[in-house]
Kinemage of the C-alpha trace (Angstrom):
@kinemage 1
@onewidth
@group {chain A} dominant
@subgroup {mainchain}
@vectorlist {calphas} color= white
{ca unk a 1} P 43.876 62.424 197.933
{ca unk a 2} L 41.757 59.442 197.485
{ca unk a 3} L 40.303 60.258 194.645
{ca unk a 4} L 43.471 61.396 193.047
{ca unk a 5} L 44.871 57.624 193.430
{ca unk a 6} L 41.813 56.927 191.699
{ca unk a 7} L 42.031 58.402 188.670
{ca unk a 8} L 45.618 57.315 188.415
{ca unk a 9} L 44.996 53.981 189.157
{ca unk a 10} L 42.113 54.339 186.245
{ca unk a 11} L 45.173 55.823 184.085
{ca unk a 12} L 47.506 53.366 184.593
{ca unk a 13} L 46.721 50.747 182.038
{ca unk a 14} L 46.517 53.907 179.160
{ca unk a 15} L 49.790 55.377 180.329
{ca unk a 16} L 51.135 51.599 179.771
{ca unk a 17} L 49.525 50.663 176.344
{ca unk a 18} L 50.865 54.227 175.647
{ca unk a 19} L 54.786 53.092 176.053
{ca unk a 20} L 53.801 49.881 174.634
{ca unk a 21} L 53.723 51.693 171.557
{ca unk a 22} L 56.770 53.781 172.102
{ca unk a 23} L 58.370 50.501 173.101
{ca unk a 24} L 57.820 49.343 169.703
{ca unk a 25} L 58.698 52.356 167.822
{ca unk a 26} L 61.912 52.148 169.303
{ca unk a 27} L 61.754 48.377 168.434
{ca unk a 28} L 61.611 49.836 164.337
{ca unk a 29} L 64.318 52.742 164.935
{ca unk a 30} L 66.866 50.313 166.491
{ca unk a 31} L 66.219 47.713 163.171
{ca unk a 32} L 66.250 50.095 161.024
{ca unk a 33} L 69.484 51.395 162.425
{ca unk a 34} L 71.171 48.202 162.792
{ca unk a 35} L 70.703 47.126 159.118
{ca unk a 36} L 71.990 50.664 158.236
{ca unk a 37} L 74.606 49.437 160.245
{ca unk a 38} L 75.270 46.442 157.549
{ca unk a 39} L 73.488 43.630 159.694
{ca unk a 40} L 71.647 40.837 158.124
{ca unk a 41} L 67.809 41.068 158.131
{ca unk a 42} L 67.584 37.702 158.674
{ca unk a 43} L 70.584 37.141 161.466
{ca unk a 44} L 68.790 40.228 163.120
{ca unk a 45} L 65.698 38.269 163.466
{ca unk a 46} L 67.346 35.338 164.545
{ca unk a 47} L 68.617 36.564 167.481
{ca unk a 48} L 65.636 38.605 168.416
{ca unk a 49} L 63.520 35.190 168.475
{ca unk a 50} L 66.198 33.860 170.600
{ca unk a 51} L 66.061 36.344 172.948
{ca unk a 52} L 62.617 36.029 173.126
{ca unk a 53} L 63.035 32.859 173.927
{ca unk a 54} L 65.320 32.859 176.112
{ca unk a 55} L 63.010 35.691 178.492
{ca unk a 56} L 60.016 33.872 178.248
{ca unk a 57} L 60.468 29.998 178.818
{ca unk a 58} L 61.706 30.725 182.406
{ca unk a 59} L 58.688 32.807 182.656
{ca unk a 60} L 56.486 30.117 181.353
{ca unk a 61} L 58.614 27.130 183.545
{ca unk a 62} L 57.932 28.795 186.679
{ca unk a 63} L 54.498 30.856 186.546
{ca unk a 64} L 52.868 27.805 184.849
{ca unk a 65} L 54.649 25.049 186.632
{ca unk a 66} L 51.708 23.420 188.092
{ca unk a 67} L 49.089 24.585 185.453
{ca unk a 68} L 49.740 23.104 182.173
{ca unk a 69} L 48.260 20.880 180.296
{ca unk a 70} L 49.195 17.553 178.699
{ca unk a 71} L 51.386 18.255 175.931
{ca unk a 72} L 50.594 16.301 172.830
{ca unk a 73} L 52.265 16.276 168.960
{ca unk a 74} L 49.066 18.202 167.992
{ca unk a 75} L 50.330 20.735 170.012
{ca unk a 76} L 53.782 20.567 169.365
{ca unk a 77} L 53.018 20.577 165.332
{ca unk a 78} L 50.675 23.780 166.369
{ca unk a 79} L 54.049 25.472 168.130
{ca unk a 80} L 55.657 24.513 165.036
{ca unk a 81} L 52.993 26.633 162.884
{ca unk a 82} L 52.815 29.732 164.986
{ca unk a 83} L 56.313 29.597 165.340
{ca unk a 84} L 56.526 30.151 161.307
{ca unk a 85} L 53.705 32.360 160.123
{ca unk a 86} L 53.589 34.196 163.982
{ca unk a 87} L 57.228 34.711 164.309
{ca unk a 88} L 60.030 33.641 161.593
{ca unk a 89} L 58.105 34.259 158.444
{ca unk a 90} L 56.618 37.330 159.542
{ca unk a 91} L 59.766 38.993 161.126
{ca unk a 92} L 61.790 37.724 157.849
{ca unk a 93} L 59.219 39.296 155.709
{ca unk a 94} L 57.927 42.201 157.810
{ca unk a 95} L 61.788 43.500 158.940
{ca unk a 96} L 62.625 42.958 155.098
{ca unk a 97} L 60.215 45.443 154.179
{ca unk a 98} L 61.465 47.760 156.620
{ca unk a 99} L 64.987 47.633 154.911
{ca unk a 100} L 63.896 47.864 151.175
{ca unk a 101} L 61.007 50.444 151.560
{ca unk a 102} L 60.405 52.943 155.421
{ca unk a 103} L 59.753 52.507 159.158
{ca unk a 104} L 56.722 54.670 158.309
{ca unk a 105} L 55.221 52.676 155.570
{ca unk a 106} L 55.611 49.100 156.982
{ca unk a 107} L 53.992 50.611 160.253
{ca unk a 108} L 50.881 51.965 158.491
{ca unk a 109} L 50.413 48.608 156.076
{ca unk a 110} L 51.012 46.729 160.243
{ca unk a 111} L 47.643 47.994 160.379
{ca unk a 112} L 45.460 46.206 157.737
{ca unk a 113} L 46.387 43.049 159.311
{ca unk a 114} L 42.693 43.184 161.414
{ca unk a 115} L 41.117 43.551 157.615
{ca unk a 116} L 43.346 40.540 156.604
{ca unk a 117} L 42.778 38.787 159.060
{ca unk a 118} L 38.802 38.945 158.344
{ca unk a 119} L 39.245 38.268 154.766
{ca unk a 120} L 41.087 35.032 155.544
{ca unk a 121} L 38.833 34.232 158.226
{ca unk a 122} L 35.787 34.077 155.511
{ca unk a 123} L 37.468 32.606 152.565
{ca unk a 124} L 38.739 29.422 155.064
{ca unk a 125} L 34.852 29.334 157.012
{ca unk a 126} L 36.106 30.824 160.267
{ca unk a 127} L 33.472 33.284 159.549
{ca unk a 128} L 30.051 34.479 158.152
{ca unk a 129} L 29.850 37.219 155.941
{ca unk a 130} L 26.516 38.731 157.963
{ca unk a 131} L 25.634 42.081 155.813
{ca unk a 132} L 22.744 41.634 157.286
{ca unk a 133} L 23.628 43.825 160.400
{ca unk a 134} L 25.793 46.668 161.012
{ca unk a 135} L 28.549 44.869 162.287
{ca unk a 136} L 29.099 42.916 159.393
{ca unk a 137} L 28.948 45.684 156.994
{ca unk a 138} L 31.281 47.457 159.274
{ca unk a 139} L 33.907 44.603 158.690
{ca unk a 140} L 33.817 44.537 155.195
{ca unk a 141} L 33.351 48.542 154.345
{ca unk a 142} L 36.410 49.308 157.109
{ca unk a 143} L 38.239 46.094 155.174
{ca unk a 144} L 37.707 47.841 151.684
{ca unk a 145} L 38.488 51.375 153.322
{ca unk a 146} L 41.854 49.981 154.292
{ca unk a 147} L 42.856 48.242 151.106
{ca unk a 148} L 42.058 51.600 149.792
{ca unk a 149} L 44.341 53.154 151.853
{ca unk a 150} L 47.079 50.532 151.563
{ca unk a 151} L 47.075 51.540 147.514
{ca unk a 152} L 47.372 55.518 148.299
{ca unk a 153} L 49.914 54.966 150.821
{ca unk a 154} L 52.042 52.816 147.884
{ca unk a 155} L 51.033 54.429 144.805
{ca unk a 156} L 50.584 58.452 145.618
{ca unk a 157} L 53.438 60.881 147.079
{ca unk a 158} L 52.265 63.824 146.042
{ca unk a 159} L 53.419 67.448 148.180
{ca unk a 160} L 56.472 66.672 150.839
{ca unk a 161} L 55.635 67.717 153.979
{ca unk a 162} L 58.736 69.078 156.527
{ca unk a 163} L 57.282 68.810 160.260
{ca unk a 164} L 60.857 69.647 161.415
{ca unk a 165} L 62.748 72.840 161.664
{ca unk a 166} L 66.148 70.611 161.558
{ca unk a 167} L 67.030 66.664 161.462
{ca unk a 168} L 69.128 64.547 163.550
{ca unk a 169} L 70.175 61.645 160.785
{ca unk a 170} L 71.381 58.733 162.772
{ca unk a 171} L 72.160 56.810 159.320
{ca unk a 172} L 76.099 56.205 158.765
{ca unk a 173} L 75.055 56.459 154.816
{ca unk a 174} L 72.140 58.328 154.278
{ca unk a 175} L 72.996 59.444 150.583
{ca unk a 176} L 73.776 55.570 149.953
{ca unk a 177} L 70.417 54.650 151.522
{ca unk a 178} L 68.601 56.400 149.356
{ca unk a 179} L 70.251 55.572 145.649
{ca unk a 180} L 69.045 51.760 146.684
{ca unk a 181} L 65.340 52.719 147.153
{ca unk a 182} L 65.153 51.811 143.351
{ca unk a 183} L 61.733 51.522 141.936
{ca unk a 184} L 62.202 47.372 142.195
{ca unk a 185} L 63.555 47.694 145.669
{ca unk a 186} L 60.603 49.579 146.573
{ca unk a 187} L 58.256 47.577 144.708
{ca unk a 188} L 59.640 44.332 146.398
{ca unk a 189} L 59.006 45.983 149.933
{ca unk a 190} L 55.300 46.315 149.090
{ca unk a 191} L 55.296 42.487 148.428
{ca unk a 192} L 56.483 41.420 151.753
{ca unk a 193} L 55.222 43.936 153.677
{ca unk a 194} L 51.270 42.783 152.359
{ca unk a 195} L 53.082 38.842 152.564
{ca unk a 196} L 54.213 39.437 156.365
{ca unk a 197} L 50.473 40.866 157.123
{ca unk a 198} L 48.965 37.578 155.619
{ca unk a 199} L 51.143 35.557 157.445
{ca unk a 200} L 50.511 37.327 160.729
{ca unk a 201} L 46.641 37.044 159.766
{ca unk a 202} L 47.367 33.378 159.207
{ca unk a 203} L 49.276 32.823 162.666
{ca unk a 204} L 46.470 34.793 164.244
{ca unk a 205} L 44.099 31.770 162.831
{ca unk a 206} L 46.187 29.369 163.699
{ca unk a 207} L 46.337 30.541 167.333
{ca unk a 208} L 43.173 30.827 168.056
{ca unk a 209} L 42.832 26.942 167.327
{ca unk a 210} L 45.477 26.434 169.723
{ca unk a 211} L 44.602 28.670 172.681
{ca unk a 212} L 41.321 26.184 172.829
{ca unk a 213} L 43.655 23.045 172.886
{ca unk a 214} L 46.559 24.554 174.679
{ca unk a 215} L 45.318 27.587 177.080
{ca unk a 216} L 48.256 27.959 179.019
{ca unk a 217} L 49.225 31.222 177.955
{ca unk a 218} L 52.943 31.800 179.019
{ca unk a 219} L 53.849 28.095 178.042
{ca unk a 220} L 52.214 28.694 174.445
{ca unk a 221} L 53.868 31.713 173.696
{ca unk a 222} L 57.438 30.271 174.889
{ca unk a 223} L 56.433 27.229 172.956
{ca unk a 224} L 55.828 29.589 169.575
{ca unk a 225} L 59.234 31.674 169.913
{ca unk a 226} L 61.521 28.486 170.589
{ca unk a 227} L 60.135 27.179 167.605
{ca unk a 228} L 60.007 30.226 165.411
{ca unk a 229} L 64.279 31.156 167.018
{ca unk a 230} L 65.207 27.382 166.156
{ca unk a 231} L 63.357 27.934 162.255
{ca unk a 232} L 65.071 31.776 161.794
{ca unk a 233} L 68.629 30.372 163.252
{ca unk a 234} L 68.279 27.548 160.419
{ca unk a 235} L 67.492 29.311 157.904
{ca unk a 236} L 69.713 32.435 158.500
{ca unk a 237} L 72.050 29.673 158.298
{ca unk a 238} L 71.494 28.315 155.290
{ca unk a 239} L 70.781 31.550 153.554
{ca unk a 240} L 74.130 34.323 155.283
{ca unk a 241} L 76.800 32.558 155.005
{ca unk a 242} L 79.178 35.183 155.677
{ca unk a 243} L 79.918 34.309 159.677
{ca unk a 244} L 81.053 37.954 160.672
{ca unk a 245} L 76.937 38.764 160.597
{ca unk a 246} L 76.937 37.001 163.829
{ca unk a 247} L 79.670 38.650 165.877
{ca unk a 248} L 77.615 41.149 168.229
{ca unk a 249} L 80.217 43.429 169.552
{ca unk a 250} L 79.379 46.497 171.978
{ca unk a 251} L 77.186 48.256 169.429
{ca unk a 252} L 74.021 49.168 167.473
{ca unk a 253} L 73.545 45.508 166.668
{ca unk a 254} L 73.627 43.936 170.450
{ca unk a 255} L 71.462 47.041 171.628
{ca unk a 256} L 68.749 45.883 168.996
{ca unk a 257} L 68.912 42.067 169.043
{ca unk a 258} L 68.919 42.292 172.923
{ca unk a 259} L 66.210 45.555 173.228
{ca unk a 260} L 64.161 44.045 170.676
{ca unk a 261} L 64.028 40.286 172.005
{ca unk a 262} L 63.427 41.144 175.612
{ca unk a 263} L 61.542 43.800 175.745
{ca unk a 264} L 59.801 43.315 172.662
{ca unk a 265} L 59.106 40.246 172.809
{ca unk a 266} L 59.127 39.899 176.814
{ca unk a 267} L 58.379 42.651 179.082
{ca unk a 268} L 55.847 44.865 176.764
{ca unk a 269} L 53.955 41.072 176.094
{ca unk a 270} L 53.585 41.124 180.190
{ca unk a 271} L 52.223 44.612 179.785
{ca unk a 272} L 49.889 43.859 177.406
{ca unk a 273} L 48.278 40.611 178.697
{ca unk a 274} L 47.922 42.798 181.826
{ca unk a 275} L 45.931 45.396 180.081
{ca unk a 276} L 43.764 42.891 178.202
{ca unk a 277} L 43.108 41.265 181.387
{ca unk a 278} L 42.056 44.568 183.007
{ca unk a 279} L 40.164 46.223 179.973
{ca unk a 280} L 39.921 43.381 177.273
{ca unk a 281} L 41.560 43.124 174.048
{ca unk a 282} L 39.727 45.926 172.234
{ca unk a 283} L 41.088 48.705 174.511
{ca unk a 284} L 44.743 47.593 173.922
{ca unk a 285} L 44.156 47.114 170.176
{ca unk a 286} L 42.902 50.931 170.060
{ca unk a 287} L 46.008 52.002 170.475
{ca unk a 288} L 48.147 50.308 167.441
{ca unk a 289} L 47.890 53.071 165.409
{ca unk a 290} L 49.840 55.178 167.591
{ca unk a 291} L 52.288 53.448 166.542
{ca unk a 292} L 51.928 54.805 163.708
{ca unk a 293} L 52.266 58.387 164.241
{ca unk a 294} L 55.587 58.007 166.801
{ca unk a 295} L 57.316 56.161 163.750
{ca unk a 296} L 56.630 58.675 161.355
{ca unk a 297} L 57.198 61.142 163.717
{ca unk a 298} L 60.728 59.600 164.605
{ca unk a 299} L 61.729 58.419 161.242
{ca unk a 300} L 61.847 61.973 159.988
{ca unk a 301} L 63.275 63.472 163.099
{ca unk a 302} L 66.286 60.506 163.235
{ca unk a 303} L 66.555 58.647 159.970
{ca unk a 304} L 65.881 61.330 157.130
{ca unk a 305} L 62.679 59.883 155.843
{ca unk a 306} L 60.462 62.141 154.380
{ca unk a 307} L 56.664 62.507 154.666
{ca unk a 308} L 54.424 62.921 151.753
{ca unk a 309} L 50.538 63.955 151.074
{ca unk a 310} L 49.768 60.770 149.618
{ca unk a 311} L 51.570 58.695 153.035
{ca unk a 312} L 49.447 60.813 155.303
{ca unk a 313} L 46.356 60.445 153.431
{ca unk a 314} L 46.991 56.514 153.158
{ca unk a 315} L 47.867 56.335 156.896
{ca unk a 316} L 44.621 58.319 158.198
{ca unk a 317} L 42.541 55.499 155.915
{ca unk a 318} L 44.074 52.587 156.711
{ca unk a 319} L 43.524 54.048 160.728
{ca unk a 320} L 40.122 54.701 159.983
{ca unk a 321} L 39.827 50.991 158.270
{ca unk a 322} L 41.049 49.670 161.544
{ca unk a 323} L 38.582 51.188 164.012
{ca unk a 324} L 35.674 50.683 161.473
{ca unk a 325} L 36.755 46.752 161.806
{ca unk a 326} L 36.915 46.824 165.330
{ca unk a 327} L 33.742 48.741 165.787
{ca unk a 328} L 32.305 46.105 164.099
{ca unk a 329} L 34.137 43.087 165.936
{ca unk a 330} L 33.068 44.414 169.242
{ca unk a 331} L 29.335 44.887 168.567
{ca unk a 332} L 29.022 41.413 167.774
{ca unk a 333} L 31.663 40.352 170.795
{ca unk a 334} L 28.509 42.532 172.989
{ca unk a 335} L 26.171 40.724 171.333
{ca unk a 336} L 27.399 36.939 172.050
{ca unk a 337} L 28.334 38.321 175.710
{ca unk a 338} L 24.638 39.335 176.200
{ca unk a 339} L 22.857 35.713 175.021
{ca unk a 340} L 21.564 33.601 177.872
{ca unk a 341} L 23.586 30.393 179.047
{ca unk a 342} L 21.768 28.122 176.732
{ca unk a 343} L 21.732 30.275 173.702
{ca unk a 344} L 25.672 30.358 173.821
{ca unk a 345} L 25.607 26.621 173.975
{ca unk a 346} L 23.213 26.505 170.901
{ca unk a 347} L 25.157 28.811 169.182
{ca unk a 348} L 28.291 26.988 169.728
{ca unk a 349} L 26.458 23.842 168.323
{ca unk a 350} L 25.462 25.215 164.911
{ca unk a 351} L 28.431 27.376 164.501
{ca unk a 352} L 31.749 26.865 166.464
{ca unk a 353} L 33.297 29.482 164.476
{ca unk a 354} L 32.085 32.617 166.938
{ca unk a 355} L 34.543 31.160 169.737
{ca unk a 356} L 37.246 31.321 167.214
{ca unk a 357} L 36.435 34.823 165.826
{ca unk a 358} L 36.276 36.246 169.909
{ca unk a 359} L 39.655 34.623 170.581
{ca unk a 360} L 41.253 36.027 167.539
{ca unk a 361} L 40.446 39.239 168.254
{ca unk a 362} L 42.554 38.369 171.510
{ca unk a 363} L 45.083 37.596 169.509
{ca unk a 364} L 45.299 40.469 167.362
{ca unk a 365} L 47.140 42.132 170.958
{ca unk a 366} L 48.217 39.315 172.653
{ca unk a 367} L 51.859 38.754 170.633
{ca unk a 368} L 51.983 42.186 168.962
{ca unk a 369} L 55.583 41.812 170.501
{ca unk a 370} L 55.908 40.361 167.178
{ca unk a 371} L 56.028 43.553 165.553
């Protein structure tokens, strides 16, 4: 009986990351739905932030009460930062993609962000490009094998593939739906879909340089989605001015600002930082691309999207892309974690941007309840 607890106990933080990522499938359905439904993108994400918000300063007020640290305009400028390329730009751009193009494709270009991440990291000298050793040519062949697969997913359809015997099609329109998926439309999704994944990659920077000033983590995050809920409820705004987008009645629309600020951006963050804390960020980044799969899965079950070759052949090699990059980021994690005391310290000397490149690869899991 013992060692039946055991193994469950051992299970527990898999069986967790595993409805973290049905948690967020649901999070894609319910948008996806409720802009169907005619709500604005960007009213959609406004109130999502806010919710966020609203769950996680409490959080932050009263688990971190006696535990923060000074707060400072550096900071506060920082918040202001992570609040736009972490939360309202992304969401804008990421969610906007989801309307104009699939839940399927914006989930499968959700994971070149790693690769983007990277390529950012080297251009502003965050990081070495080592091809010396095999974790550097990891990162850069896994990059280039998800670029690849980025293009195939975009560019080639080729055979449709039915996975279903019959369809549940939650869309009020479905026939309308489709006539707007005009070549432009579609064309305009792959733009800010690759535009959201920079500016995630960017936030991801960005973070990292705050976690070192700021490491309170409940109070940072709360700090990042007031910011990025006061910047979306501006500029929806400025930008809908038709004030019926903001009446939430007893609907599709209150089920996924609510479901998708709380417990996308609240309780599945708890879940995560608990997992990372138990196994480290690698083992909860594993499991983004199942993700993945569920969407596709449920997008053709519930919202009539179909499923192509040339998707499923992207998909597998922007997955594959992913756990090449990782592969490589944790052999060289290993390899700082296994230097003597004083080696760290002279490694930290000549090149302060290892520390950064180890806490971004925190961050890569610790707000995916941005997604």
């Amino acid at each position: 009986m013992k060692g039946m607890a055991n193994v469950l106990s051992g299970l527990k933080p898999v069986i967790l990351m595993v409805l973290v990522q049905v948690a967020f499938t649901a999070v894609n359905v319910f948008y996806k739905l409720a802009i169907n439904d005619g709500m604005s993108v960007k009213v959609l994400t406004a109130y999502r932030l806010a919710f966020g918000a609203a769950f996680t300063v409490p959080l932050a007020l009263v688990s971190e009460r006696n535990k923060r640290p000074k707060m400072t305009w550096r900071v506060l400028f920082m918040s202001f930062l992570c609040g736009l390329f972490g939360g309202s730009l992304f969401q804008n751009l990421f969610y906007e993609a989801l309307a104009l193009t699939s839940a399927t494709f914006v989930s499968a270009i959700y994971n070149l962000i790693p690769g983007i991440t990277f390529v950012l990291a080297i251009t502003f000298g965050f990081e070495k490009l080592k091809l010396g050793g095999a974790a550097g040519k990891a990162k850069v062949f896994g990059t280039l094998i998800g670029i690849g697969g980025a293009m195939v997913l975009t560019f080639v359809k080729g055979v449709q593939i039915n996975i279903w015997p019959f369809h549940v099609n939650l869309l009020k329109n479905p026939s309308h739906d489709h006539n707007t998926h005009t070549s432009s439309n579609d064309l305009l999704g792959v733009v800010c879909a690759i535009a959201s994944c920079f500016s995630y990659a960017s936030w991801l920077i960005i973070q990292a340089k705050m976690t070192k000033e700021y490491p309170s983590h409940n109070s940072s995050t709360a700090l990042m989605l007031t910011a990025a809920a006061i910047q979306a409820t501006v500029f929806a705004f400025c930008t809908e001015r038709d004030l019926n987008q903001w009446k939430l009645g007893w609907n599709i629309r209150l089920l996924a600002s609510v479901y998708s600020g709380i417990v996308g951006s609240g309780v599945v963050f708890l879940i995560i930082a608990w997992c990372i804390q138990m196994r480290g960020p690698l083992f909860a980044s594993i499991f983004n691309p199942l993700m993945l799969v569920l969407v596709a899965v449920a997008a053709s079950f519930m919202l009539d999207e179909q499923l192509y070759l040339g998707s499923v052949i992207g998909a597998i090699l922007i997955v594959c892309g992913l756990y090449i990059v990782l592969w490589g980021k944790n052999k060289e994690m290993k390899k700082v974690t296994q230097l003597l005391p004083s080696e760290i310290m002279q490694l930290q000397q000549q090149d302060q941007q290892q520390t950064i490149q180890v806490v971004t690869s925190t961050a890569v899991v610790k707000c995916e309840q941005q997604q």
